[in-house]
C-alpha positions, 0 to 999 in steps of 0.5 A: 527524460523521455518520460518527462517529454511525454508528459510535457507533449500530453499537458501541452496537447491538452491545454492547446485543445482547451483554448481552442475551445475556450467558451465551453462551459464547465460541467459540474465535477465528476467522481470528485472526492468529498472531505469532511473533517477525517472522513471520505464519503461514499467512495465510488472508487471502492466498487467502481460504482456510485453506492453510499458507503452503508449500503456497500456490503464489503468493508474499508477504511479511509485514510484522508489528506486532512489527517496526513496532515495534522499527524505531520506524515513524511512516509507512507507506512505512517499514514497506514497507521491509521487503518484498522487491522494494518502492520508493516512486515517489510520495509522497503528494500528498493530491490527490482520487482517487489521492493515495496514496503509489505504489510499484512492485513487479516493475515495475508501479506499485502503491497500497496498496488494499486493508483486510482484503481488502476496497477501500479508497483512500486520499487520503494516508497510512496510520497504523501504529497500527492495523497488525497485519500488511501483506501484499504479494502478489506477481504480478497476482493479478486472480483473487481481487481483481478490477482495481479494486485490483491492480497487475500487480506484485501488491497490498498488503492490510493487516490492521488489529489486531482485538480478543482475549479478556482486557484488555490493551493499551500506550501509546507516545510516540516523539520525534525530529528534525525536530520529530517527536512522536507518542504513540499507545495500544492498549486492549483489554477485554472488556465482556461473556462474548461482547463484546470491544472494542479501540481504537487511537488515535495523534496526530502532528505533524512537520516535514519536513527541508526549509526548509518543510513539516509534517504533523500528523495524529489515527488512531482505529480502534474496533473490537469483536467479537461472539461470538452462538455457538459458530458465529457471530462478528460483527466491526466494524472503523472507522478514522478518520483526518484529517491536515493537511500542507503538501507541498513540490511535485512536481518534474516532468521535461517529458515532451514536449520534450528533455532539458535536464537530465543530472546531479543535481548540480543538485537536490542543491543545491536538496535542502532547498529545498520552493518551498512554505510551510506556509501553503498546506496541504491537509486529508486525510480518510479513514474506512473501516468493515467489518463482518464476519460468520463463520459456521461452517456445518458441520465443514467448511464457512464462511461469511464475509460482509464489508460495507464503507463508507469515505469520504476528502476532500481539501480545499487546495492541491495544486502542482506545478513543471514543467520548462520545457526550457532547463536552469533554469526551472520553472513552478509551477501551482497550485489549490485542490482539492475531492475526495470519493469514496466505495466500497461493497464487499459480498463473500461467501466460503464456504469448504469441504473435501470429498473426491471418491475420494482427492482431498482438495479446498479450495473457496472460492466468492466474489461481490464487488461494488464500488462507487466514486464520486469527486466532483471540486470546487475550481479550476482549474490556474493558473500562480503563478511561476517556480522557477529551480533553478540560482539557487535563485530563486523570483519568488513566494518573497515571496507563497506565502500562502493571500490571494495564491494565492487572489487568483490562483485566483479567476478558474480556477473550474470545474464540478464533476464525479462519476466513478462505476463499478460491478463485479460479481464471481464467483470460485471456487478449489479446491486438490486434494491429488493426493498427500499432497505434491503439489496443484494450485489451480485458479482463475477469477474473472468481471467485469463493469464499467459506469462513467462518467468525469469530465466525460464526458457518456455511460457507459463501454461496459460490460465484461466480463472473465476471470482464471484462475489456476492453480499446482502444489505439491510438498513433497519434505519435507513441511511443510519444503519445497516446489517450487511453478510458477504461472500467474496473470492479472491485469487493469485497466479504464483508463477513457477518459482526458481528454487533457492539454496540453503542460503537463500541463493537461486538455482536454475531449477523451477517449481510450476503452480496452480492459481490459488484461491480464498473464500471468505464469508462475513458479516457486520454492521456500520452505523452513520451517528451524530448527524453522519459526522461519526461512523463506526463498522464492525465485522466478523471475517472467515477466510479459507485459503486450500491450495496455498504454496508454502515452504521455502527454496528446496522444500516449496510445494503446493497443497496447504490450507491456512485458516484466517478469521477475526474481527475488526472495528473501526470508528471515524469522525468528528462526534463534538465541535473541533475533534476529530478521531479516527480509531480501530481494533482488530483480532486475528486467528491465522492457523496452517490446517495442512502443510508440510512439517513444521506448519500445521498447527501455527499461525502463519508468519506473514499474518502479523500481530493477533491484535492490533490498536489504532487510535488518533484524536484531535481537538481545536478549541473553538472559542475564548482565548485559547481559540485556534489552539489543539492538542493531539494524542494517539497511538498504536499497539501490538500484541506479541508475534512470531516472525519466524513460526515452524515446528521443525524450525522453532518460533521466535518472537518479536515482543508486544508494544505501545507506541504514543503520539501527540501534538500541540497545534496552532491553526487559523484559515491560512497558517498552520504550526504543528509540533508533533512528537511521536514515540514518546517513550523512545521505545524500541520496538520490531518488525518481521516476516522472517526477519529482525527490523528495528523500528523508529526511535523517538521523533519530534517533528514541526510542521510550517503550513500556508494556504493560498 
């Protein structure tokens, strides 16, 4: 509640200071996002400048509202889909901290961290509703975001819908199986000549394809924007999410004993089996808030200032089964958790174009400081049964209840503990244009990180880091085509991490890290074809990582190198009337040089799928009697992984799949019906990091769309 008055105080300041001055005029927008079809151009959130995408020499993929849309998306994971080179690991478990869906991408594991280029960490899941546009920037792009939010396979910023200039807006309801109903809202207006104000909003529940399980969730984002002048703009964006699920458990392979499984045979006979009921659930809630300030300082020269607030809790029940090694049992542990963690992040850009002789120059100059706390409450760990998977037993089937659980957690109590770290950043970026067709980005960003860990009794040993950042562009066409080479570096502070057991439980010992660092180099090229309505990228990356932390519980340590290089492509557009397709292709080699027993020689668990193919097409006919009716077809495929992958410990893979999607369509200016089916086949399919997922069962869904 406190969180919703702020809120309130923020709008309602905001819209009485617009009436006080209700005869300024409006500015024309500023950093207002362009959508065309299934493309999103010429991003300035990705370099925090003003640069058109062909001449910016690191590579990204879009993901728009428009294709959102038209795929009926209900959850974030299928909106990444569409990005090329992109796979979930983890579903989301809801638990404090980290309990975010994980994905890898150019073989690093990834969260998605970070809301209109600013942090925010999220404990389960992000609604699309209020989705514009989601940015995955490829590569460790440590020199503009620091390390608190990438990964070195890159980063996933989203951009949240912002207010525009005339009242307008949509009301959607989607129904499908599983007991899927979502309805959700889109309202602009302005409330004044230099006032604008837009709220999304969006309720779902549903059931999952299992024998247990559920989610049911409420999304609102208020957001205003404020025009003081012809050179000062003020936007307030809030998100506030709070959701309620009950989540099937983790299946965890033993990391520390063989192998004592080699075929999923078994785990697809247990496919629609949770080991869970929907009594023992877990309560998800985020709020984030950022306030925007750009002022324009001069012809050439801006100002952007960002303050953001965001807040998540996780309060219930988070489970897990653990293999223990002889070929049929795993244990259930169990506890009742309590995490809080706040961020403040303050940033400042100015961004500026000069002249030095005949060398055109683009300047960003940035501070950054971040601030993360994260509170740790609840019980302990405690085991509550065991799960037989080849008898598909359950010696606690008959009391998976909140009163028999809590009968167990009664004596697994603990003291609560914080975990805090602060990060001041400087950074700066110039862009060089040495001929009208050739430039050069120049790059380089300062940390300095103090912090303190849960339950240790002393701060980190503060630290202090470099990222530089350097990239070529050639446009033997210009703004047609261009060759571009980079080289970037990348970052992550590892905390001291409390060591585990053999059974995954923590200690109260600690093991102290240096930051680690990746390099890579590449190179590629990207094409705008067909009047700029279709844009195809394709890039070769090398990715080295020397001091990378590695192992599990007693046996991690610091010191190994692990190797990732491939290629991407990806192609996005509209290339003929009414289609619309976006598409990729991606390899991956990831390969541990040096580590402890069991790494060197294998290719890293979080690295995912070699290969990875993603595709999706639409076409709306144009005339004749058919007119306003499309089709849909697409998909994803993956090649076979090893979700578990140690010499010492054996390797277990997760099979290769093919995944069809299609859709029918009936589409005029104001209504949309969309029946969507997706899974055709009803395949079963998994996900892993370590771990045994199931995924999604065959769907059909219908969307009901109107526009105001």
């Amino acid at each position: 509640m406190k969180k919703l008055f702020v809120s309130a105080v923020v709008l309602v300041s905001t819209f009485a200071y617009a009436q006080e001055n209700d005869t300024i005029n409006k500015s024309n927008d500023i950093d207002e996002v362009i959508v065309h079809g299934y493309i999103t151009r010429d991003r300035e959130s990705v370099n925090k400048m003003p640069l058109k995408e062909i001449e910016n020499p690191q590579v990204y993929n879009t993901v728009n509202k428009n294709v959102i849309k038209e795929q009926v998306v209900t959850n974030f994971n299928d909106a990444l889909k569409n990005v090329t080179g992109i796979a979930r690991l983890w579903e989301s478990t809801g638990r404090g901290n980290d309990g975010g869906e994980y994905y890898t991408m150019r073989g690093f594991s990834l969260q998605p961290t970070l809301v209109n280029g600013m942090p925010s960490l999220s404990n389960g899941t992000l609604d699309p509703a209020g989705i514009e546009t989601i940015e995955a920037i490829k590569g460790p792009s440590g020199t503009l975001y620091g390390g608190s939010v990438i990964s070195y396979g890159g980063l996933i910023n989203v951009i949240t819908k912002r207010p525009y200039n005339y009242f307008g807006g949509e009301v959607n309801y989607i129904n499908g199986s599983y007991g899927l109903n979502r309805i959700s809202a889109d309202v602009n207006t302005p409330l004044s000549k230099s006032l604008f104000a837009r709220v999304n909003v969006a309720y779902q529940k549903n059931n999952t394809f299992q024998d247990a399980g559920f989610n049911e969730s409420f999304y609102i984002a208020p957001s205003v924007k404020f025009v003081a002048n012809n050179r000062l703009t003020f936007y307030v964006n809030t998100e506030i999410k709070t959701s309620e699920s009950a989540n099937a458990p983790m299946i965890f392979l033993n990391r520390y004993a063989p192998l004592s499984f080699y075929s999923i045979g078994v785990f697809k006979d247990n496919y629609k089996k949770s080991y869970t009921s929907n009594d023992l659930t877990i309560n998800n809630n985020s709020f984030n808030l950022q306030a925007t300030a750009v002022y324009k300082i001069s012809d050439n020269w801006t100002s952007k200032t960002i303050i953001s607030r965001s807040n998540t809790k996780s309060n219930g029940y988070y489970q897990y089964l653990w293999d223990q090694s002889n070929g049929g049992d795993f244990k259930r542990y169990i506890a009742n958790i309590a995490g809080e963690t706040n961020t403040t992040g303050i940033q400042q850009n100015i961004n500026g174009s000069f002249n030095i002789g005949n060398l055109k120059n683009k300047l960003l100059i940035g501070l950054d400081y971040f601030q993360q706390d994260f509170i740790q409450g609840g019980t302990n760990y405690a085991e509550y049964g065991l799960v037989n998977i080849v008898n598909q037993t359950d010696t606690k089937w008959n009391n998976l209840t909140k009163s028999g659980v809590d009968a167990v957690l009664a004596d697994a109590t603990q003291e609560p503990s914080n975990a805090e770290s602060k990060i001041y950043s400087a950074y700066i970026s110039d862009v060089i244009n040495i001929l009208p067709n050739l430039s050069a980005m120049l790059s380089l960003r300062a940390d300095h990180f103090t912090g303190r860990v849960l339950y240790a009794t002393t701060d980190s040993k503060p630290k202090t880091t470099f990222s530089p950042k350097f990239g070529l562009v050639y446009q033997p066409i210009q703004d047609k085509i261009s060759i571009f080479g980079n080289y970037m570096n990348g970052f992550q502070y590892v905390g001291p991490q409390n060591v585990t057991d053999a059974s995954g439980q923590p200690t109260n010992e600690f093991i102290y890290f240096d930051p680690e660092h990746a390099n890579q180099w590449e190179i590629g090229t990207k094409a705008n074809l067909a009047g700029d309505k279709f844009s195809v990228t394709a890039s070769y990356y090398d990715i080295n990582v020397k001091n990378k932390v590695m192992g599990n519980g007693l046996n991690t340590n610091q010191g190994g190198e692990v190797d990732s290089r491939g290629v991407e492509v990806s192609v996005l557009g509209s290339p003929i009337p009414g289609m619309n397709v976006i598409a990729g292709y991606s390899y991956n080699y990831s390969n541990v040089v040096k580590g402890d027993e069991g790494y060197p020689g294998n290719r890293t668990e979080e690295a995912g799928p070699k290969n990875l193919v993603n595709f999706w097409a639409t076409y709306k006919v144009q005339d004749g009697v058919l007119k306003n009716f499309g089709l849909g077809f697409g998909g994803n495929s993956a090649s076979r992984f090893y979700t578990l992958n140690r010499g010492n410990t054996g390797a277990f893979p997760l099979p290769s799949y093919i995944i069809m999607n299609s859709s029918i369509s009936y589409t005029e200016d104001k209504y949309s019906i969309i029946l969507k089916l997706d899974n055709i086949a009803n395949k079963k399919y998994f996900s892993g990091w370590s771990t045994v997922t199931p995924q999604r069962l065959r769907t059909l869904s219908l969307s009901l769309n109107y526009k105001f």
